[in-house]
C-alpha positions as a Python dict, from the first residue, in 0.01 Angstrom:
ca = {
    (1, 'X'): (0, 0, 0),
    (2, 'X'): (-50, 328, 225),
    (3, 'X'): (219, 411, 516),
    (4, 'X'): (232, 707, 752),
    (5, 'X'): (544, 744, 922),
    (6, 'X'): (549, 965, 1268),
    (7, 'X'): (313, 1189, 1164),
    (8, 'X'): (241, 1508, 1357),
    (9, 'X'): (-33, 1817, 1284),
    (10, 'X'): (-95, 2135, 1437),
    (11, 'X'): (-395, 2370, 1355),
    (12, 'X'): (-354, 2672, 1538),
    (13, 'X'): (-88, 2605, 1728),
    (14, 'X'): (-237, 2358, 1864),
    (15, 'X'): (-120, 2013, 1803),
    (16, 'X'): (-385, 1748, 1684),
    (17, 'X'): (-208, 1415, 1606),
    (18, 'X'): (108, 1340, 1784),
    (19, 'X'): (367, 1028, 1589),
    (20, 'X'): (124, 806, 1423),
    (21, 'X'): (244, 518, 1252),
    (22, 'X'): (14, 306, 1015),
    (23, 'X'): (94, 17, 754),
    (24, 'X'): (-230, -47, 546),
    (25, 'X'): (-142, -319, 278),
    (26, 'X'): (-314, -471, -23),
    (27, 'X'): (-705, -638, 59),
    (28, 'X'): (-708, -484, 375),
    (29, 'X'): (-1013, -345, 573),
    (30, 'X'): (-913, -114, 836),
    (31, 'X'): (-1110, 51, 1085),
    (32, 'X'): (-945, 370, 1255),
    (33, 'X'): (-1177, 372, 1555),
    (34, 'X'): (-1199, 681, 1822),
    (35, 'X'): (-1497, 975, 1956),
    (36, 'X'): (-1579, 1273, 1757),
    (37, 'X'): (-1369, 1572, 1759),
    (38, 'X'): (-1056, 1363, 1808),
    (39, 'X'): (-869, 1438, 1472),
    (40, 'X'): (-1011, 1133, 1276),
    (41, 'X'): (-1151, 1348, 970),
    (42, 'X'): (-810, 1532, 1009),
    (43, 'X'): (-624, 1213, 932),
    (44, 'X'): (-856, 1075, 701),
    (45, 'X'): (-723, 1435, 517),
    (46, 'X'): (-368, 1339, 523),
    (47, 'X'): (-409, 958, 422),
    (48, 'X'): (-535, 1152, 111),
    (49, 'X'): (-272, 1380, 59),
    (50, 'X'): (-576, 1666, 92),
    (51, 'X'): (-342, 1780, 416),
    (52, 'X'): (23, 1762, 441),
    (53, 'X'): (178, 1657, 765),
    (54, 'X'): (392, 1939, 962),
    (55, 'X'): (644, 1636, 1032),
    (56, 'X'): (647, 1268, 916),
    (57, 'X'): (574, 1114, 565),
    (58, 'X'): (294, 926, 370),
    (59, 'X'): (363, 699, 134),
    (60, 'X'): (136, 493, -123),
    (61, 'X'): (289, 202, -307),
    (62, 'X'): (606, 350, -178),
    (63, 'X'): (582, 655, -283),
    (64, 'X'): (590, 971, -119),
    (65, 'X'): (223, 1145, -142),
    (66, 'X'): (234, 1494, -179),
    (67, 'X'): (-94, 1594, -372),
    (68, 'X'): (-416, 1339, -421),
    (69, 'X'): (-380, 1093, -705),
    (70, 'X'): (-657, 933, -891),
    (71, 'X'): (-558, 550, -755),
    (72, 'X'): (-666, 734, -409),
    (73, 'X'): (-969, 792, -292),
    (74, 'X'): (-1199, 1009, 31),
    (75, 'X'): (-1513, 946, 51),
    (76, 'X'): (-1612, 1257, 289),
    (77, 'X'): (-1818, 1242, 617),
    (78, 'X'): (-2007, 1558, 400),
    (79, 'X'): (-2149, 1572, 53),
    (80, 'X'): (-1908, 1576, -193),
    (81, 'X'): (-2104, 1557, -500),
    (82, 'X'): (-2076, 1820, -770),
    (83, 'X'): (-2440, 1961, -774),
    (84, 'X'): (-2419, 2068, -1168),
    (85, 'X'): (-2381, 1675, -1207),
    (86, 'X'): (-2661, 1381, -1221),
    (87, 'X'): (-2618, 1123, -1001),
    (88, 'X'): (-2463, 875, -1279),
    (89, 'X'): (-2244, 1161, -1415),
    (90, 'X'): (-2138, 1202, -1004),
    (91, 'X'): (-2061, 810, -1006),
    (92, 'X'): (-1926, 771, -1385),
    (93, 'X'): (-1672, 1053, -1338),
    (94, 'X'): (-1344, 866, -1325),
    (95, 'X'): (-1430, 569, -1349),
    (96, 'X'): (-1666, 561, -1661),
    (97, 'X'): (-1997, 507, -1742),
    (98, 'X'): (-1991, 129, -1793),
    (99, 'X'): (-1823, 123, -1432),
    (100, 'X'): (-2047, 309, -1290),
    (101, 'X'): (-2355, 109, -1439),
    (102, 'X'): (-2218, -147, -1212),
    (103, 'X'): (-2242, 65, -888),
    (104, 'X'): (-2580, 204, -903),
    (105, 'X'): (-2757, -132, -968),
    (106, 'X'): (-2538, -220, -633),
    (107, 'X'): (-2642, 69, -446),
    (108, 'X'): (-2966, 97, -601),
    (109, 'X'): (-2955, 433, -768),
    (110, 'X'): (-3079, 309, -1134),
    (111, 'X'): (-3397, 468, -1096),
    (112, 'X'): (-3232, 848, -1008),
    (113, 'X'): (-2967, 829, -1238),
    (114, 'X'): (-3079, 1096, -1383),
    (115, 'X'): (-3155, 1324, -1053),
    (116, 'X'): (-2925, 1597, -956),
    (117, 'X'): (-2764, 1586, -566),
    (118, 'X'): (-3025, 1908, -479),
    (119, 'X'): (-3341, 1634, -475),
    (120, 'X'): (-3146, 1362, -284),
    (121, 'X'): (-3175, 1309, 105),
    (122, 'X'): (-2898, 1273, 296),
    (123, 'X'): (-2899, 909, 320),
    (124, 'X'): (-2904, 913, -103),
    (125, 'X'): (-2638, 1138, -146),
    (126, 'X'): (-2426, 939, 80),
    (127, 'X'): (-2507, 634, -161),
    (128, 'X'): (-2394, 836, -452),
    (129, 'X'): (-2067, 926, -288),
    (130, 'X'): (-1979, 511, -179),
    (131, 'X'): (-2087, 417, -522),
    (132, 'X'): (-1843, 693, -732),
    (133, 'X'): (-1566, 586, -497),
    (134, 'X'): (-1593, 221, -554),
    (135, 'X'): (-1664, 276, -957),
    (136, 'X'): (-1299, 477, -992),
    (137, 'X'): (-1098, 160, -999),
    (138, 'X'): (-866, 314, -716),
    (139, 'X'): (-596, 102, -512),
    (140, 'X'): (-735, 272, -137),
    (141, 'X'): (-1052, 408, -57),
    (142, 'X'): (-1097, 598, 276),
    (143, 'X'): (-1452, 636, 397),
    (144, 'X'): (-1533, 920, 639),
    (145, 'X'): (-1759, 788, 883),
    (146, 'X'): (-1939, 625, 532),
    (147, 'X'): (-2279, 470, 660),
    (148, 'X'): (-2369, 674, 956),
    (149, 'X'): (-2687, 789, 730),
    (150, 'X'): (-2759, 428, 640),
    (151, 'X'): (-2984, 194, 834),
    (152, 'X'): (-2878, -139, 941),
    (153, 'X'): (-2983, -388, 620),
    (154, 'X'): (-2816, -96, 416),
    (155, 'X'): (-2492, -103, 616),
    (156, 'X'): (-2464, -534, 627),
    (157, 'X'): (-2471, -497, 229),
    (158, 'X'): (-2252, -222, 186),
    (159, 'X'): (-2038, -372, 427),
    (160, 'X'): (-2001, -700, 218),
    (161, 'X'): (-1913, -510, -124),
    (162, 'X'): (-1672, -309, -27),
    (163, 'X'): (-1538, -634, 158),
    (164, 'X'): (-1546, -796, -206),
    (165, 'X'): (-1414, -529, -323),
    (166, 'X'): (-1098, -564, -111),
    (167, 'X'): (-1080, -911, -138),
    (168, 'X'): (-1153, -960, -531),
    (169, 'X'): (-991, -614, -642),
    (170, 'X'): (-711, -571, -399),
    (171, 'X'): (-810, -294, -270),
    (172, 'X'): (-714, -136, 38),
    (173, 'X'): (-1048, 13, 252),
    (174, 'X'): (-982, 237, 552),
    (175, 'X'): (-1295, 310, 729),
    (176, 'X'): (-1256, 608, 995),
    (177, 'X'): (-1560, 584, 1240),
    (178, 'X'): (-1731, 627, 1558),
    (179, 'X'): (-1920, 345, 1605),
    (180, 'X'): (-1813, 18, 1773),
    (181, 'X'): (-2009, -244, 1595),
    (182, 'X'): (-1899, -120, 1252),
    (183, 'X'): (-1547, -150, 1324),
    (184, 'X'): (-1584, -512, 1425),
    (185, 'X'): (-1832, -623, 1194),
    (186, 'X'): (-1643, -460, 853),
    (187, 'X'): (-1284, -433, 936),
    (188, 'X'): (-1003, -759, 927),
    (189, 'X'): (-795, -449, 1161),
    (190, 'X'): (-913, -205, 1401),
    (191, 'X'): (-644, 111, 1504),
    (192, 'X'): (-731, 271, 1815),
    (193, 'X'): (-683, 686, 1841),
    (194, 'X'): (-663, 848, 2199),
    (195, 'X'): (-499, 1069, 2386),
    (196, 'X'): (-457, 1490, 2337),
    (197, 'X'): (-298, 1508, 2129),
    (198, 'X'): (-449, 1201, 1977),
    (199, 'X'): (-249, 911, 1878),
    (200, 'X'): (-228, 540, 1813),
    (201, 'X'): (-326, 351, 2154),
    (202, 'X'): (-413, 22, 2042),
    (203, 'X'): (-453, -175, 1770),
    (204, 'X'): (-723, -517, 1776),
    (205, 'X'): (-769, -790, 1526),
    (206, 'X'): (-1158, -904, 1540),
    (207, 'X'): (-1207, -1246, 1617),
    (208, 'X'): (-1638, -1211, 1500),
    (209, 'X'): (-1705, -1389, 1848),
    (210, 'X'): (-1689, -1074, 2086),
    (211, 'X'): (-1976, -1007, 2233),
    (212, 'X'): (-2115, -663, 2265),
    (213, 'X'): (-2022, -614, 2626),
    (214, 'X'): (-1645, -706, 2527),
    (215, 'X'): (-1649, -478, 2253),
    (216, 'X'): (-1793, -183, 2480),
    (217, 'X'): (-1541, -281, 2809),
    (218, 'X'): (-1246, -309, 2540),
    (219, 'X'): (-1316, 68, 2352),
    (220, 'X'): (-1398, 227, 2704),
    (221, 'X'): (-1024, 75, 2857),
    (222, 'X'): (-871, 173, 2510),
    (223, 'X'): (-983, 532, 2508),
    (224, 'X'): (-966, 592, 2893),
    (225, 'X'): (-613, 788, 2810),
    (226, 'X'): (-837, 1101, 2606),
    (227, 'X'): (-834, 1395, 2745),
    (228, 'X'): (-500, 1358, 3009),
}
């Protein structure tokens, strides 16, 4: 579905992501997993075709991605709604208004359907942003660090529809995150980023029986390689 072949970026002249190599097929949930500042929201760019490589290829569906297409979607760590929009106009964009009917009940955003992104907290415009990229009918959605505003009920439910989504739609999800227990708890994959420049370290299939210890001892040998 997506591929990156030995990619490499600079910014600068300073280089940020060193040969990484990812395969992200059809109904998979993938969790790219490493600390802030590392060059996730930089790759997150280039999975979208929003930044192009300096060296190394993406492809989706086999196809070389050179601009974004509408079958791909970012869902940005920041606001990306347009602010002259209402919240259903935000969500009904691409994918229509009947789509999007289907995505506010889900993420509970009937009631300000009508509101504009300007009265909206931070944890509602986030909401609005899941819900439009879920409601576009796209073959991969990448979520920027997606429900760090969220609190944990929110996230177990958000969790499990864009899980159905995968599994029902075919979708591929690629989450790119922080946190530990939302890699293992959402993702059938998790890719491990390390190093300076940062690159693939590891990569860990969840089993749902590690305990919270494991998970910590596991991330903490994984990324032991930043900064040398």
């Amino acid at each position: 579905m997506l591929r990156l072949d030995n990619v490499i970026f600079n910014r600068g002249g300073k280089r940020i992501l060193e040969n990484i190599n990812i395969h992200i097929k059809k109904s998979e949930v993938v969790s790219i997993l490493g600390p802030s500042g590392i060059g996730k929201t930089t790759l997150a760019k280039i999975m979208s075709g929003l930044l192009n490589p300096i060296s190394g290829s993406v492809f989706l569906e086999g196809n070389i991605l050179k601009t974004p297409v509408p079958t791909l979607v970012l869902s940005h760590q920041e606001s990306d709604l347009f602010d002259w929009l209402t919240v259903e106009e935000n969500v009904g964009l691409v994918g229509g208004k009947k789509n999007a009917e289907k995505w506010l009940n889900i993420f509970g955003l009937v009631e300000y359907r009508n509101n504009y992104p300007k009265t909206l907290s931070g944890g509602m415009k986030k909401k609005v942003s899941l819900a439009r990229a879920a409601s576009v009918n796209p073959s991969v959605i990448i979520l920027d660090e997606p429900f760090s505003s969220l609190d944990e009920k929110q996230k177990i439910k958000y969790y499990k529809e864009f899980k159905n989504l995968a599994n029902q739609e075919g979708v591929a999800i690629i989450v790119v995150t922080h946190d530990i227990n939302e890699a293992y708890n959402f993702s059938n994959r998790i890719i491990f980023l390390g190093g300076n420049p940062a690159t693939i370290i590891d990569e860990k299939i969840p089993t749902g029986e590690e305990s919270s210890s494991e998970k910590r001892d596991l991330v903490l040998k994984n990324l032991e390689s930043i900064g040398k």
